[in-house]
N, C-alpha and C positions, 0 to 999 in steps of 0.2 A: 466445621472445617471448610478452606473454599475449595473448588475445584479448580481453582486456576491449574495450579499447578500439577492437573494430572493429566494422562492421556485422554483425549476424548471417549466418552463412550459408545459415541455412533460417528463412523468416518461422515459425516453431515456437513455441509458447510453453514448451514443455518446455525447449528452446534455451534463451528468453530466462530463464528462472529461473534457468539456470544462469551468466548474464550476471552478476557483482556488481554492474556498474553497476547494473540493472535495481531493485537491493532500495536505493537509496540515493533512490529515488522515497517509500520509506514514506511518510514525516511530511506530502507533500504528500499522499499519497492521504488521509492520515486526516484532513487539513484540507478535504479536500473531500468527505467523508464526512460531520462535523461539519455541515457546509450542511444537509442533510437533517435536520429536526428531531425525526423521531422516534429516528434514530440518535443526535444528542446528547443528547437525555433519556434514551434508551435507557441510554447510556455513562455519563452524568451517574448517575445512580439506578443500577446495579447493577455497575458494572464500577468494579475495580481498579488501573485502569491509573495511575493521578497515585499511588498510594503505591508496586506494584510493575512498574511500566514491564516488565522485563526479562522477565518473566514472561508476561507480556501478548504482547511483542513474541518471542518463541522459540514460541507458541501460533498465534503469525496467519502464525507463517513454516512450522510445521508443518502446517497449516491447507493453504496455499497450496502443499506440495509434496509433500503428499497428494494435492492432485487431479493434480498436473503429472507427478509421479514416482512416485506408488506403488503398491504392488501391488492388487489390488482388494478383500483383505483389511486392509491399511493403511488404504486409500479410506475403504473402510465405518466402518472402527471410528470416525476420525478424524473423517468428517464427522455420524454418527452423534452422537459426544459433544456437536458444535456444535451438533446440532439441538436434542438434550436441553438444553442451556443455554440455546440460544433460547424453550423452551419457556417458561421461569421470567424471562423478558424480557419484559412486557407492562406495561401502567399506562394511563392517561388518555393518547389522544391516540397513543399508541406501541406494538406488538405487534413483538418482530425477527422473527418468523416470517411477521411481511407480507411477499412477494416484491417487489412494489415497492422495501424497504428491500436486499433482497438484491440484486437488479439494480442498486442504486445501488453497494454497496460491492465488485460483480464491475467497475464500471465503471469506479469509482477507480482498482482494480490495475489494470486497464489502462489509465489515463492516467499512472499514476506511471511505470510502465515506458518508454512512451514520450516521456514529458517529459523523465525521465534520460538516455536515450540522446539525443535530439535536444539535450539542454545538454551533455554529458559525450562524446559520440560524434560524432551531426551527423547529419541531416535522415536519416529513415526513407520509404522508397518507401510509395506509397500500394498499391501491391501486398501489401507485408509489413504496413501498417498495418490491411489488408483483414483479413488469415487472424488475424494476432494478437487483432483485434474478434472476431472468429468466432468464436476457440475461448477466449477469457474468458469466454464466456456458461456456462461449465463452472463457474467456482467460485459459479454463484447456481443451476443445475440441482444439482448436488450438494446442495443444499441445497432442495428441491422447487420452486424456481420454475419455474414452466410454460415448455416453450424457445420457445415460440411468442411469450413476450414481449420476447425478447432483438431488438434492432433488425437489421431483414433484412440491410444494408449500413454500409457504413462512413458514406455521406450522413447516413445514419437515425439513427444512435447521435451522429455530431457536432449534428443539429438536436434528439435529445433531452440530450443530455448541456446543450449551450446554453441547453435549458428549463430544464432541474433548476438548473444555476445563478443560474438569472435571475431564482429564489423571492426572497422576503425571508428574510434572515438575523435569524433568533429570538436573544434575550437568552442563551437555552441555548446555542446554538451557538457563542454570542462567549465566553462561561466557558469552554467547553470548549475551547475554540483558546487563551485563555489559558494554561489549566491545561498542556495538551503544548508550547504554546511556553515556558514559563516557570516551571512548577510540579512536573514529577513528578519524582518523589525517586530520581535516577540515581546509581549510587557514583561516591566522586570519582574513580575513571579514566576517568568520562564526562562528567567536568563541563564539558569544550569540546564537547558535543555540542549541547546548548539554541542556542549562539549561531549556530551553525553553521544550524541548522535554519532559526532567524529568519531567517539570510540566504538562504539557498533558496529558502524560502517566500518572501521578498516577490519575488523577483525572479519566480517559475514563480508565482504564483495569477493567475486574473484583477484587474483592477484594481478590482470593486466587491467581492471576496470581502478582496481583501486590504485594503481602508478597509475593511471591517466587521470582521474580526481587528483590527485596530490597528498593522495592521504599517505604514513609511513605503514612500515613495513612490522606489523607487533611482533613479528619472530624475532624482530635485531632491537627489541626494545622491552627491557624487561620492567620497564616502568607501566607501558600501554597491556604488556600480558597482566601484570599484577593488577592492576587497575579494572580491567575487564573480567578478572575473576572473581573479582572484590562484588564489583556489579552482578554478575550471576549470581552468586552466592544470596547478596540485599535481595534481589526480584525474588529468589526461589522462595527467601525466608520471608518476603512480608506475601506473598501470596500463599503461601501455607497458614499464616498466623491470621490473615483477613480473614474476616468471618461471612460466611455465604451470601448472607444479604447484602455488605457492603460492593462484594463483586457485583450482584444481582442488581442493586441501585444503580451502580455507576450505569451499567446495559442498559436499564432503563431509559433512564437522565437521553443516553445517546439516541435511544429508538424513539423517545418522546419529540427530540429535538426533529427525528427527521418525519415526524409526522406531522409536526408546526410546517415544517418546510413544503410537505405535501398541497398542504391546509392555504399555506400562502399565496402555490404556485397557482392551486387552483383558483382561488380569490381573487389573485390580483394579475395573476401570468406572466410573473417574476421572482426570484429569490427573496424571500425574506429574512432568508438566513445570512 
């Protein structure tokens, strides 16, 4: 039987990456990533992602299992590369090598993670919610954010995470939530992914993030509730029905990928992926 679908058994983040539930949080993280406006000019102006999604997205999963899973040589090279791209990130108003920026998008991965499992699994102990904050402050130190700014407690990171969203949502940020909800150029074996997302997302954003995306309102749509429950239901029952090693393959397949990418950077001191 898999474990997808149970609670973790060690509040771990290494654990939880191992979780698939956990990676089907992305597209919200990166919607609330986009809130932050020097990240969506950031993404806007020099990133890839609306023409090569797939690329983008096997980069931020290697990214994330560098810090979780690899060796301290993998670590280095991996996070290394990010920084040097961050470097060539800056403009009017936007630098990615601001920490502030970095502690926002360590802070996404950890609401995506736990938004998935709390819609896909069911309520997360404020114990595990404690250690899992804890040790997300790891993919924004990897990346030189001082740790001292990562928030002391779980209280501290829920009253600033509340701030960060409570900003105004910039014209950038509304493009760019367009653009991953409706524009990047996925091959057609993914072309039910776009709809999929929309439905997610409006149901998990807050409600003033989600009126400024454009997304509707599933309380006054009993098509988008039905719909969304339909979804919960499929995810819970084929990850109960997968069998442990197909879960266990897929993690692999992903950790393998980001050790080629290790493999590359060191080789050649570029992405291969």
């Amino acid at each position: 039987m898999s474990t997808i679908a149970r609670d973790y058994p060690r509040a771990d983040l290494a654990l939880a990456c191992e979780n698939l539930i956990g990676w089907t949080g992305g597209p919200y993280a990166i919607l609330l990533q986009f809130a932050a406006p020097g990240i969506a000019q950031g993404t806007c102006t020099h990133s890839s992602f609306k023409t090569n999604p797939l690329s983008r997205l096997r980069r931020t999963a290697a990214f994330i299992l560098a810090v979780t899973h690899g060796t301290p040589a993998q670590r280095s090279a991996i996070c290394s590369m990010v920084r040097r791209q961050h470097a060539r990130v800056h403009g009017p108003g936007y630098d990615a090598r601001d920490a502030a920026l970095q502690m926002w998008t360590a802070a996404t991965i950890y609401a995506g993670v736990i938004k998935a499992h709390e819609a896909f699994v069911g309520e997360m102990s404020l114990v595990r919610k404690a250690v899992l904050c804890r040790q997300a402050a790891a993919f924004a130190t990897c990346l030189d954010m001082p740790a001292e700014m990562w928030p002391g407690s779980l209280q501290a990171f829920e009253t600033y995470f509340d701030g960060m969203l409570a900003r105004e949502v910039g014209e950038v940020s509304k493009d760019m939530a367009r653009v991953l909800m409706f524009e990047v150029a996925l091959p057609w074996w993914l072309c039910w992914a776009l709809p999929v997302v929309r439905l997610v997302t409006a149901h998990w954003l807050p409600p003033r993030l989600r009126e400024a995306y454009g997304l509707p309102d599933p309380k006054r749509s009993w098509w988008l509730w039905r719909s969304y429950a339909v979804l919960v239901w499929v995810v819970w029952l084929l990850s109960w029905l997968a069998p442990r090693k197909v879960e266990r393959g897929v993690f692999l397949l992903i950790k393998r990928d980001m050790e080629r990418a290790a493999e590359g950077i060191e080789r050649t001191g570029r992405w291969t992926i």
